[in-house]
N, CA, C and O of each residue as an XYZ file, in Angstrom:
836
protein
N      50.501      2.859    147.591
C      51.807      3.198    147.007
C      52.362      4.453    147.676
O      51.687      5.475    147.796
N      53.467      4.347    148.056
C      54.056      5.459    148.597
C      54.524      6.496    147.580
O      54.450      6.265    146.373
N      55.154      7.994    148.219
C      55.497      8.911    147.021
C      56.572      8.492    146.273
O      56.658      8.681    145.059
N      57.578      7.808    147.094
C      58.960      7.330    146.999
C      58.784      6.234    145.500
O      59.346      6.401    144.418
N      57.823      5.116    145.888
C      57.301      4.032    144.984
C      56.940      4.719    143.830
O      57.653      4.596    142.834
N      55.694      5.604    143.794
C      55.397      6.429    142.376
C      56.495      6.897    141.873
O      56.817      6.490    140.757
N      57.199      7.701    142.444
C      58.585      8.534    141.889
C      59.440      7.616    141.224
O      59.869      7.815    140.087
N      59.811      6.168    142.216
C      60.541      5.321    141.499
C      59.733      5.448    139.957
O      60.102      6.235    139.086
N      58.492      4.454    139.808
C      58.035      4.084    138.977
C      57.837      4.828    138.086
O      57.709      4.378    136.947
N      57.752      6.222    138.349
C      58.248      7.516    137.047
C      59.482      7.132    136.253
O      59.594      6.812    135.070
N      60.604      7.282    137.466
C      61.807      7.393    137.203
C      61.953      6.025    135.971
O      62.659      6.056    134.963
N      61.322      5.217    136.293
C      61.562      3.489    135.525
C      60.562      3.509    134.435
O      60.363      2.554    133.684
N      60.003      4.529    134.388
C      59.162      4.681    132.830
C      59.859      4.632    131.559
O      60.623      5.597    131.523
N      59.946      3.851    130.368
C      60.803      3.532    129.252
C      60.711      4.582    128.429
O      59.679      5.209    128.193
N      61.858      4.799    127.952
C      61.788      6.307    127.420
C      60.755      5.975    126.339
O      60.239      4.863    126.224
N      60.456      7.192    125.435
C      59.470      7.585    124.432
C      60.478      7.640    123.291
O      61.278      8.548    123.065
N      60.280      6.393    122.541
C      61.003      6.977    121.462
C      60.807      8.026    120.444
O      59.696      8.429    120.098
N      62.494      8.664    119.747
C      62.008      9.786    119.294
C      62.913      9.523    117.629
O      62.387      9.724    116.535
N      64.168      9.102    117.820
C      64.617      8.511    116.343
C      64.135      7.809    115.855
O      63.386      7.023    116.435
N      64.379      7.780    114.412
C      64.039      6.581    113.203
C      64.735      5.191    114.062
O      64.388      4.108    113.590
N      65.263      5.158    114.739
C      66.279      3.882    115.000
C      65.369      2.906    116.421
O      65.094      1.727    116.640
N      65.139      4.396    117.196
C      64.381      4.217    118.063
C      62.886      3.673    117.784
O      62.513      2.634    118.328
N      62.217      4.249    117.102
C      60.749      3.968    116.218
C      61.057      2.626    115.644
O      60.231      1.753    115.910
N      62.088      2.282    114.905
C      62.180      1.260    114.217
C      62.378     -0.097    115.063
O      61.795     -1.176    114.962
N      63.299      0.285    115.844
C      63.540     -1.150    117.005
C      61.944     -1.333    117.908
O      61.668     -2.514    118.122
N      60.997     -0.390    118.391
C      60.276     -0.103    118.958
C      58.706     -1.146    117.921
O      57.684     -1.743    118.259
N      59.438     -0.808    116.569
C      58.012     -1.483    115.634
C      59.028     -3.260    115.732
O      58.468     -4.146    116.376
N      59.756     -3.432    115.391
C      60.049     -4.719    115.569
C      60.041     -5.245    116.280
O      60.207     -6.345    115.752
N      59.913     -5.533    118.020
C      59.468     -6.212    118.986
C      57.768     -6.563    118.950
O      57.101     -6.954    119.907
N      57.462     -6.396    118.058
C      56.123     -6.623    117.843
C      55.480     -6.962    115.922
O      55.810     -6.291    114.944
N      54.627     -8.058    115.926
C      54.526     -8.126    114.627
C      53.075     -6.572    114.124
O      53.131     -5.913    113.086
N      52.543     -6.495    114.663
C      51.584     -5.499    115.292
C      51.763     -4.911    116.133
O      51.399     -5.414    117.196
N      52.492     -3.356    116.196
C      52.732     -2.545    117.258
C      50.976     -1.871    117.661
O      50.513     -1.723    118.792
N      50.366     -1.600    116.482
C      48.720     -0.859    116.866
C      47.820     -1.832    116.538
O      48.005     -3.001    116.201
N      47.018     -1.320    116.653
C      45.771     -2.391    116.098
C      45.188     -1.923    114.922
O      45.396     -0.718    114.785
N      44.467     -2.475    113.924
C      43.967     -2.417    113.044
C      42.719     -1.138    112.735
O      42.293     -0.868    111.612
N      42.258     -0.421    114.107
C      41.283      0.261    113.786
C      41.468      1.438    113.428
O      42.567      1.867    113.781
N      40.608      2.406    112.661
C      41.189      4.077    112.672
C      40.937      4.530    114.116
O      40.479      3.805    115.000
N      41.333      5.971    114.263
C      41.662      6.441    114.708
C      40.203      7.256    114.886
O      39.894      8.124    114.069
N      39.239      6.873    116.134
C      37.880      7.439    116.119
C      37.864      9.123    116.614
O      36.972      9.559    117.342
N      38.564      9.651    116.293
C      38.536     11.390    116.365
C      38.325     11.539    114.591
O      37.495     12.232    114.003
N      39.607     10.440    113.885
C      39.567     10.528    112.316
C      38.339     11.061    111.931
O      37.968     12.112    111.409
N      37.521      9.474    112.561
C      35.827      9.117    112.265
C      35.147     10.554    112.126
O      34.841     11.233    111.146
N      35.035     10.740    113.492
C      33.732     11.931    114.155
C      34.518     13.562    113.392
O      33.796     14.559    113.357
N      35.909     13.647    112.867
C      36.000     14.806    112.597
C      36.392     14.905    111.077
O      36.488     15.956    110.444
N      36.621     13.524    110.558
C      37.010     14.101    109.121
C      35.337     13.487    108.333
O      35.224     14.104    107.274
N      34.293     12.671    108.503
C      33.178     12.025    108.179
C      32.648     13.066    107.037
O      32.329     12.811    105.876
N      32.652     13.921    107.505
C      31.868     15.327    107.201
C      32.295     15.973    106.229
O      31.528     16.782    105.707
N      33.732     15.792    105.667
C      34.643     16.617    104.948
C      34.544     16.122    103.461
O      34.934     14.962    103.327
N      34.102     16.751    102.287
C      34.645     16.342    100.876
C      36.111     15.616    100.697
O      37.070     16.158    101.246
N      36.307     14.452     99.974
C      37.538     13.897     99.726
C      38.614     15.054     99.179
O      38.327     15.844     98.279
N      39.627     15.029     99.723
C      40.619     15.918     98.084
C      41.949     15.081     98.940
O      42.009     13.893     99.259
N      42.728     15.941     99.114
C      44.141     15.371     99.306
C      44.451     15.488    101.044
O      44.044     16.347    101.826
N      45.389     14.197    101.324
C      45.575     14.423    102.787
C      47.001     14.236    103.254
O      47.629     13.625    102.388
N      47.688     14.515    104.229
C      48.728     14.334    104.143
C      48.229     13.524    106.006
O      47.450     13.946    106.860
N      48.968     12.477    105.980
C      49.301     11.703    107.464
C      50.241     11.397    108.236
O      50.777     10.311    108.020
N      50.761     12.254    109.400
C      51.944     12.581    109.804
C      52.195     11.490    110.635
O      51.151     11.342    111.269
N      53.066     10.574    111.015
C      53.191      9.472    112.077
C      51.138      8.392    111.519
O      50.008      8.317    112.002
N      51.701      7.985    110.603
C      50.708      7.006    109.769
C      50.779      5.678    110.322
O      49.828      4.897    110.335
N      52.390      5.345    110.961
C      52.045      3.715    111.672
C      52.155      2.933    110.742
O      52.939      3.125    109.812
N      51.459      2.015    110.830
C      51.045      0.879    110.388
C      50.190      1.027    109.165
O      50.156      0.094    108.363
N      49.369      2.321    108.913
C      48.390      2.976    108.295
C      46.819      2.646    108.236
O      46.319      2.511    107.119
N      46.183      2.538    109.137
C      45.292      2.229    109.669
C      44.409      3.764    108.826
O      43.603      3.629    107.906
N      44.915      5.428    109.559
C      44.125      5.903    109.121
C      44.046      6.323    107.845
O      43.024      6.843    107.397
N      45.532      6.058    106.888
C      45.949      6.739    105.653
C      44.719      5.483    104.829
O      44.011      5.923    103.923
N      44.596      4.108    105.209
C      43.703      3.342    104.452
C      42.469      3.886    104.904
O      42.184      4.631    103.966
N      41.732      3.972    105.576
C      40.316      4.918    106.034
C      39.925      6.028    104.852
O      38.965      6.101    104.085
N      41.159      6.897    105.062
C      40.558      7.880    104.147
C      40.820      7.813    102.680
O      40.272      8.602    101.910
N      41.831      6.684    102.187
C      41.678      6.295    101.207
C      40.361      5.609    100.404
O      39.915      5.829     99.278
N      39.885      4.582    101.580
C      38.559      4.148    101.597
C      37.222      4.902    101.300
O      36.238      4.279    100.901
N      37.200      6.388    101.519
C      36.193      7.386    101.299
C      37.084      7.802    100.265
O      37.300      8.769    100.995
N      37.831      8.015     99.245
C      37.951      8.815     98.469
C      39.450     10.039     98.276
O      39.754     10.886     97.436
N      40.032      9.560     99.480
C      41.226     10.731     99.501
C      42.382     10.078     98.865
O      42.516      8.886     98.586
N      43.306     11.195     98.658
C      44.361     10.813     97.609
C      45.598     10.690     99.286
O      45.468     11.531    100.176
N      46.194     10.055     99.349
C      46.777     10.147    100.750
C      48.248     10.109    101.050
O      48.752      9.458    100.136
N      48.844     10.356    101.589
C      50.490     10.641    102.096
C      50.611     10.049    103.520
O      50.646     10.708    104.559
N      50.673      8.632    103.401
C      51.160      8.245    104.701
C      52.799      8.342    105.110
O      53.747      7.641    104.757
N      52.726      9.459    105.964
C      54.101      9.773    106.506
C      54.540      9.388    107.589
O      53.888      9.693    108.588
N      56.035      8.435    107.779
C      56.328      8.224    109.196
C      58.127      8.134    109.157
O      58.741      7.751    108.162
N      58.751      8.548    110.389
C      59.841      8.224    110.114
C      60.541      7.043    110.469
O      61.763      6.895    110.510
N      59.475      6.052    110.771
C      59.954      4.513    110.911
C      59.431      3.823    109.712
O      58.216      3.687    109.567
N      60.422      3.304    108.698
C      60.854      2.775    107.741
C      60.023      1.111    108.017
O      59.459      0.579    107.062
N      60.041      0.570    109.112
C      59.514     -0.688    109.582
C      58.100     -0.242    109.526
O      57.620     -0.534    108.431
N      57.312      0.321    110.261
C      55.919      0.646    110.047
C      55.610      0.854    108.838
O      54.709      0.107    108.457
N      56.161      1.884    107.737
C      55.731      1.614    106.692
C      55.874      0.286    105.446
O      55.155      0.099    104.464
N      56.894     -0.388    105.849
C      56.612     -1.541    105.020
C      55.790     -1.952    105.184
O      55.061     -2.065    104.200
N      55.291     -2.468    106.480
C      53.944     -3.097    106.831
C      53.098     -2.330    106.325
O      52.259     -2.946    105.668
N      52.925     -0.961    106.359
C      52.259     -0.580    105.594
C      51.659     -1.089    104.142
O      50.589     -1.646    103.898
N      52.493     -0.784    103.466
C      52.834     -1.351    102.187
C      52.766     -1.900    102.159
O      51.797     -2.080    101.421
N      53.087     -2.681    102.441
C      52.653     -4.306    101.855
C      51.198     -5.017    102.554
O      50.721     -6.041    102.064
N      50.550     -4.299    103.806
C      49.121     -4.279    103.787
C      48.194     -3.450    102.785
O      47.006     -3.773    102.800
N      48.651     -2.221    101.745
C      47.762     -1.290    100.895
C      49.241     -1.076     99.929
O      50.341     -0.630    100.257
N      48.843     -1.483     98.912
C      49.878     -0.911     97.752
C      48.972     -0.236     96.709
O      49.347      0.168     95.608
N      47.486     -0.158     97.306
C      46.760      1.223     96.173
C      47.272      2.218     95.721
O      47.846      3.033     96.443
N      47.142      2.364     94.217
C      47.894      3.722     94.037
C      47.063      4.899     94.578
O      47.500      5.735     93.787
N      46.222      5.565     95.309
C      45.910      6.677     95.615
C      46.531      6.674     97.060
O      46.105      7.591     97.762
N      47.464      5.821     97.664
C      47.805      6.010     99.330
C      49.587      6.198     98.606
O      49.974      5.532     97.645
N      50.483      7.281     99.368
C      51.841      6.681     98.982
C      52.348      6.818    100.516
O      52.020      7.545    101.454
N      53.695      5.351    100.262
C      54.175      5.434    101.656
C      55.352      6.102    101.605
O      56.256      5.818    100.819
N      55.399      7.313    102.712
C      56.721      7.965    102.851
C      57.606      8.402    103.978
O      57.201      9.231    104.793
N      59.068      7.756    104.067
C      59.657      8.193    105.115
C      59.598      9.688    105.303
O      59.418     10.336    104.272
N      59.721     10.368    106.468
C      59.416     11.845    106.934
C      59.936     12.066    108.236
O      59.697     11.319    109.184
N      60.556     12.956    108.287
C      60.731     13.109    109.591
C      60.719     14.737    109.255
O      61.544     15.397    108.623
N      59.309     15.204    109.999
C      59.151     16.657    109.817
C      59.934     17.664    110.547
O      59.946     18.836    110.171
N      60.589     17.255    111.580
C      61.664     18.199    112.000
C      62.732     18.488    111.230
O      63.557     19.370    111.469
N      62.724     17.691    110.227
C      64.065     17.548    109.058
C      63.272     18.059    107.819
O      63.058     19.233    107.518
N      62.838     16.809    107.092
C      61.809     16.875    106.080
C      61.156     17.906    105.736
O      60.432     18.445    106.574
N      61.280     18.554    104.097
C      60.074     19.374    103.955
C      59.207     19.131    103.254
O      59.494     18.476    102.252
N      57.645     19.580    103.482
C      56.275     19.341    102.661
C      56.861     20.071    101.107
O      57.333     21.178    100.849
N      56.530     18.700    100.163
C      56.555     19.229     99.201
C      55.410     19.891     98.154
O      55.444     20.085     96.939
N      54.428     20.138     99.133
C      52.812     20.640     98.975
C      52.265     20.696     99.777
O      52.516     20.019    100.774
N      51.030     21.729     99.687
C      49.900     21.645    100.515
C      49.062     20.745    100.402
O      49.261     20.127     99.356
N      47.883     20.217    101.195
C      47.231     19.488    101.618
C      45.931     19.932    101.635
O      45.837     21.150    101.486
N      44.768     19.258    101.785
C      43.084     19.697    101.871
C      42.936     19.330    103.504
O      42.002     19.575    104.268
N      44.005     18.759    103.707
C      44.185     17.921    105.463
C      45.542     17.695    105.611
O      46.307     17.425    104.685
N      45.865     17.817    106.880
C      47.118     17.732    107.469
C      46.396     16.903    108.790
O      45.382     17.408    109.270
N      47.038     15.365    109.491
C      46.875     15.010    110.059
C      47.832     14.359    111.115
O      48.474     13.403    110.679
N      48.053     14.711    112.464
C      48.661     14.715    113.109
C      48.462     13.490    114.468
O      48.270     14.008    115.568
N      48.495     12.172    114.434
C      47.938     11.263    115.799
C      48.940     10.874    116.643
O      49.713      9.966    116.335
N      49.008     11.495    117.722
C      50.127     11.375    118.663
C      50.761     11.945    118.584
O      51.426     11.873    119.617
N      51.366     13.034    117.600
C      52.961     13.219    117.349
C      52.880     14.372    118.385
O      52.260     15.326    117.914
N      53.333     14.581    119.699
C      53.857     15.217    120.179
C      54.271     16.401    120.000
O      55.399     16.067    119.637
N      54.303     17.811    119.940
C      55.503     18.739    119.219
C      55.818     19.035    120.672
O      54.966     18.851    121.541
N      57.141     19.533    120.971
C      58.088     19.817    121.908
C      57.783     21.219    122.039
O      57.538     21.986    121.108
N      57.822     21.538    123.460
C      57.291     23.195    123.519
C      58.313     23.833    123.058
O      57.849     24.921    122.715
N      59.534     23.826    122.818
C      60.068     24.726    122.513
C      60.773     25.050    121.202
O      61.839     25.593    120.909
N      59.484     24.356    120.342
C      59.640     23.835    118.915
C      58.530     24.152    118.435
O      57.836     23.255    117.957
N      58.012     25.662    118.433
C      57.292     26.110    117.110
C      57.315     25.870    116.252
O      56.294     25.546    115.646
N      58.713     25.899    115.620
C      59.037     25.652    114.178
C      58.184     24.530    113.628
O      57.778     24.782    112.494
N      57.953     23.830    113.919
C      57.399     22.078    113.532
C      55.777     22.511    113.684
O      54.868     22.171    112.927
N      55.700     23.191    114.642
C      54.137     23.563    114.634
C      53.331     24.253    113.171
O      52.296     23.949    112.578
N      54.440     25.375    112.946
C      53.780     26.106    111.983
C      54.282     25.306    110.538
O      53.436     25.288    109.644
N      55.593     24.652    110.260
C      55.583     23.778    109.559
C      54.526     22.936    108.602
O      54.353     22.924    107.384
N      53.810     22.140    109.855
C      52.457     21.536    110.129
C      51.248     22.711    109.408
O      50.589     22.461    108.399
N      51.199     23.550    109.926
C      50.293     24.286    109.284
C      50.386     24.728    108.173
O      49.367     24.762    107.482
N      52.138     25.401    107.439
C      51.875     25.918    106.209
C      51.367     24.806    105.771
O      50.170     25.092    105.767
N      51.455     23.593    105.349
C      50.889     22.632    104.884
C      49.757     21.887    104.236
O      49.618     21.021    103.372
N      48.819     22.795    105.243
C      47.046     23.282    104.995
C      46.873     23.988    103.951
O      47.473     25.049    104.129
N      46.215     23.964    102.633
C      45.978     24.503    101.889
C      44.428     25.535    102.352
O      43.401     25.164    102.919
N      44.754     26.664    101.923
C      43.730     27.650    102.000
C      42.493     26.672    102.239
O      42.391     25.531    101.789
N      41.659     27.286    102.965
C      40.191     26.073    103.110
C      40.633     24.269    103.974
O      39.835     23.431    104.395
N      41.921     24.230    103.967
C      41.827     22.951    104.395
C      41.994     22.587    105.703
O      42.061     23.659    106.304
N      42.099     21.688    106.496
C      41.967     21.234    107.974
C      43.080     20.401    108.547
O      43.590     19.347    108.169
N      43.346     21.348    109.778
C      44.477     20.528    110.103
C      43.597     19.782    111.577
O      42.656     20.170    112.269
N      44.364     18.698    111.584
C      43.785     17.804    113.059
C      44.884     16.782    113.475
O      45.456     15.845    112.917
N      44.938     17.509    114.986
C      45.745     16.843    115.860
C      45.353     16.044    117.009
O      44.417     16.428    117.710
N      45.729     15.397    117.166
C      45.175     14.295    118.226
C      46.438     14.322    119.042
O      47.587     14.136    118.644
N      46.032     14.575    120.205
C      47.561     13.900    121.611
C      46.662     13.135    122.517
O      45.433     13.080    122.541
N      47.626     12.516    123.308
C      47.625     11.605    124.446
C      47.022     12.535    125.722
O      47.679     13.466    126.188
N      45.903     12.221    126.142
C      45.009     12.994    127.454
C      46.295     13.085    128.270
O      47.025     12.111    128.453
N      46.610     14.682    128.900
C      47.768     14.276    129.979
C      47.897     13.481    131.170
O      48.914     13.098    131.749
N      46.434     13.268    131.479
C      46.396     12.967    132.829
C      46.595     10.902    132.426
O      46.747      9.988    133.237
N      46.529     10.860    131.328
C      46.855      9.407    130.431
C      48.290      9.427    130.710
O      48.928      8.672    131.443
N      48.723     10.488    129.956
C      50.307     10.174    129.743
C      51.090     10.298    131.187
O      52.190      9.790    131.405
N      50.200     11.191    132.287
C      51.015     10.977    133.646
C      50.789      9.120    134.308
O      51.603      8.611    135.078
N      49.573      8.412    133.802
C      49.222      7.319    134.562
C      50.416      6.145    134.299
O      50.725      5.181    135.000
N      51.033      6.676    132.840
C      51.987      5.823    132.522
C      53.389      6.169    132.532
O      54.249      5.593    131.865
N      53.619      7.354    133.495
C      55.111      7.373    133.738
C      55.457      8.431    132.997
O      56.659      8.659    132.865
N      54.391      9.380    132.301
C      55.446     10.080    131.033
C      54.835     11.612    132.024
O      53.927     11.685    132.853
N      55.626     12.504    131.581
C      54.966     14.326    131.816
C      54.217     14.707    130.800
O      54.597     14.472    129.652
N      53.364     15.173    130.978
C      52.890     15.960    129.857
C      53.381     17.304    129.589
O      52.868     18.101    128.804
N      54.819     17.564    130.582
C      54.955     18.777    130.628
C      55.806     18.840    129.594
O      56.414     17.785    129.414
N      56.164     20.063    128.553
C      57.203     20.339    127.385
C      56.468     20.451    126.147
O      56.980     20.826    125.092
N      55.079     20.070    126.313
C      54.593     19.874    124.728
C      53.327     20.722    124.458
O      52.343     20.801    125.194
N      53.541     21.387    123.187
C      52.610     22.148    123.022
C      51.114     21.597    122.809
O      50.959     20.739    121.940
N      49.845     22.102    123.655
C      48.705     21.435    123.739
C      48.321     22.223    122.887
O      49.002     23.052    122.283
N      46.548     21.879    122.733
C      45.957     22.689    121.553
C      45.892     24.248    121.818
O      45.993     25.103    120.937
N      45.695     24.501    123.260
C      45.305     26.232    123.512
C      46.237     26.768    123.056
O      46.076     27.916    122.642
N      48.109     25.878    122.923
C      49.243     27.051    122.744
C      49.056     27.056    121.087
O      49.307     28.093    120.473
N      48.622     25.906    120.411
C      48.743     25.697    119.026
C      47.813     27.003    118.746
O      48.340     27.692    117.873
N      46.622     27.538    119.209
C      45.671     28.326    118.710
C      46.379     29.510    119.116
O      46.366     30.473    118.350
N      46.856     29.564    119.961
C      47.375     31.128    120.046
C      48.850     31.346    119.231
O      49.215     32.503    119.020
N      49.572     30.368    118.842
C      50.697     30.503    118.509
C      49.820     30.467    116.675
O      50.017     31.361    115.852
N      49.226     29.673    116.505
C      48.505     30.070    114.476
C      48.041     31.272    114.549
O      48.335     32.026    113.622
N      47.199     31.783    115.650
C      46.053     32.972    115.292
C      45.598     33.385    115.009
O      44.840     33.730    115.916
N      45.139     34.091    113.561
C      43.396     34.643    113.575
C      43.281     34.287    112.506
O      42.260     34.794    112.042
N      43.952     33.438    111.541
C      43.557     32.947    110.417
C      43.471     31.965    110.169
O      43.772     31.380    109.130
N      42.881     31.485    111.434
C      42.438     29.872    111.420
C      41.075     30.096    112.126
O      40.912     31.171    112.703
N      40.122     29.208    112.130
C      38.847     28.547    112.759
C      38.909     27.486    113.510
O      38.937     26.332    113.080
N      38.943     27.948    115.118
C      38.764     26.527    115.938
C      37.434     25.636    115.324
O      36.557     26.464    115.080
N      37.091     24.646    115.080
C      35.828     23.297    115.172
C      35.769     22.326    116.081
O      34.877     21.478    116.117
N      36.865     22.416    116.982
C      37.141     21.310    118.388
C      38.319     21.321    118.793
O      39.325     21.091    118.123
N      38.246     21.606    119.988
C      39.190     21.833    120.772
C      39.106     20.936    121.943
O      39.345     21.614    122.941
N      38.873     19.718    122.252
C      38.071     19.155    123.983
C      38.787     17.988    124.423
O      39.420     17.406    123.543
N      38.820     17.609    125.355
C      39.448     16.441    125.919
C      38.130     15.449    125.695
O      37.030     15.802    126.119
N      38.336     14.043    124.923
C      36.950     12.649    124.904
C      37.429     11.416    125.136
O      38.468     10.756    125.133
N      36.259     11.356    125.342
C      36.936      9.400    125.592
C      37.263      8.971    124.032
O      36.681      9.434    123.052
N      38.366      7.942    124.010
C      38.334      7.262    122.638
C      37.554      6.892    122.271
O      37.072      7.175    121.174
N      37.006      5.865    123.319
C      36.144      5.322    122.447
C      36.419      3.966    121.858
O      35.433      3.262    121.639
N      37.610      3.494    121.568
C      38.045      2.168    121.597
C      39.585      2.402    122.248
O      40.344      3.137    121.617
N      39.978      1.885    123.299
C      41.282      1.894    123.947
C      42.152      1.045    122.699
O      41.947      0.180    121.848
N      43.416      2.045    123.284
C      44.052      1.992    122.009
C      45.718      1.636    123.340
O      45.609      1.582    124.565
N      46.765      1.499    122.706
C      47.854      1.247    123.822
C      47.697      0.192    124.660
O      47.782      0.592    125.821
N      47.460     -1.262    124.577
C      47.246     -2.064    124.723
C      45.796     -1.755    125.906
O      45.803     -1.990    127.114
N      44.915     -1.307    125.277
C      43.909     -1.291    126.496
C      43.880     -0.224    127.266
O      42.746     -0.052    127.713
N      44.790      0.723    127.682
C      45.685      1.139    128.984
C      44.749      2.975    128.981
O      44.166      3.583    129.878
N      45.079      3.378    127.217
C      44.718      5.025    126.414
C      43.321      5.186    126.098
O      42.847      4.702    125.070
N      42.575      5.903    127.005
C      41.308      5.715    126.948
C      40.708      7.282    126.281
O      39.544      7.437    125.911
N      41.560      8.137    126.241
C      40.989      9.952    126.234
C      41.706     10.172    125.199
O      42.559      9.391    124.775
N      41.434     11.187    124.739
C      42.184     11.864    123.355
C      42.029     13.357    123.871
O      41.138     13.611    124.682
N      42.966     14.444    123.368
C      43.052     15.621    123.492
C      42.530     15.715    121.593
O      43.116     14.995    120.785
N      41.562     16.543    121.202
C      41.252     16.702    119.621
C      41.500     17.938    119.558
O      41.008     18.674    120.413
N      42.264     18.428    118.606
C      42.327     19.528    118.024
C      41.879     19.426    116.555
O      42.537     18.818    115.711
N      40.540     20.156    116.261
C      41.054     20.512    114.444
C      40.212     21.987    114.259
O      39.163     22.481    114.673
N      41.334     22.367    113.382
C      41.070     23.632    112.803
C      41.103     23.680    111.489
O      41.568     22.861    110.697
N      40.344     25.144    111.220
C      40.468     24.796    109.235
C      40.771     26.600    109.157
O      40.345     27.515    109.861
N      41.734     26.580    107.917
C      42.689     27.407    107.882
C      41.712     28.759    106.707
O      40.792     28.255    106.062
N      41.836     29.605    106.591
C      40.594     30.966    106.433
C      41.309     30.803    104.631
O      42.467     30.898    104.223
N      39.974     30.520    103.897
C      40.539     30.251    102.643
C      41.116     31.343    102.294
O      41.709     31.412    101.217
């Protein structure tokens, strides 16, 4: 492949959607946009944790908001595509999971959390605001965990990784009243993105009771 060819094939990368409208047309070309499994960072980093309350930011389909319902948590599956959560819903209508439109750049937490959980959602570097948002959110003692797309993933498919805050800026931008517990680039572990997303960037921290 030439530089010219890659560059094209950047250039022809489909945007990332970022509206409710966008998210929503994006879940309807598909009867199943994800697959059915959690989210194996969920696994290896929440396993360990006493049940209490969780909040789930970009929930999907709700794959992980049912997981931790499954152990015991009271749960807030949040997304701002209205289409993902029906499916939701109408795959788990337990009362300890609720489904809720959100769009946290808008939206405010109407409580803290024992967990704040974050899979994929991107924050824009030049959008603290949403970062610490995210964190008041954490109740004293509780854990926030973010999961992004490995960059060198998101360059294979056309996207930059450049603009978005990774975990090192998240730790220096919270600061000393939080506890790193993982910070590392891993394999998933089950490819997720039709096959394609093999690494996870993990962040979780737990906030100084």
């Amino acid at each position: 492949m030439t530089d010219h060819q890659h560059h094209h094939e950047q250039q022809e990368a489909p945007r990332h959607p970022v509206s409710a409208e966008e998210w929503d047309e994006l879940y309807q070309t598909s009867d199943r946009l994800w697959t059915t499994n959690v989210n194996p960072a969920v696994i290896a980093e929440i396993s360990d944790l006493a049940p209490g309350s969780a909040f789930d930011l970009g929930c999907g389909e709700g794959a992980d908001a049912r997981w931790l319902a499954d152990r015991g948590w009271t749960v807030v599956g949040a997304d701002i595509s209205k289409v993902a959560l029906e499916r939701a819903a109408a795959a788990d209508s337990r009362e300890t999971i609720i489904w809720l439109p959100f769009d946290v750049t808008v939206d405010s937490f109407d409580r803290q959390y024992d967990l704040v959980t974050a899979g994929y959602f991107h924050i824009a570097s030049d959008d603290e605001g949403t970062l610490h948002k995210l964190a008041d959110a954490v109740a004293p003692g509780g854990t926030l965990l973010v999961v992004m797309h490995d960059p060198e993933g998101m360059r294979a498919h056309g996207r930059s990784p450049d603009g978005f805050l990774w975990p090192d800026d998240m730790v220096a931008m919270l600061g000393d009243s939080w506890t790193v517990v993982t910070n590392e680039n891993r394999e998933r572990g089950i490819p997720a993105g039709g096959g394609h997303h093999v690494n996870d960037v993990v962040l979780r921290m737990v906030r100084d009771a």
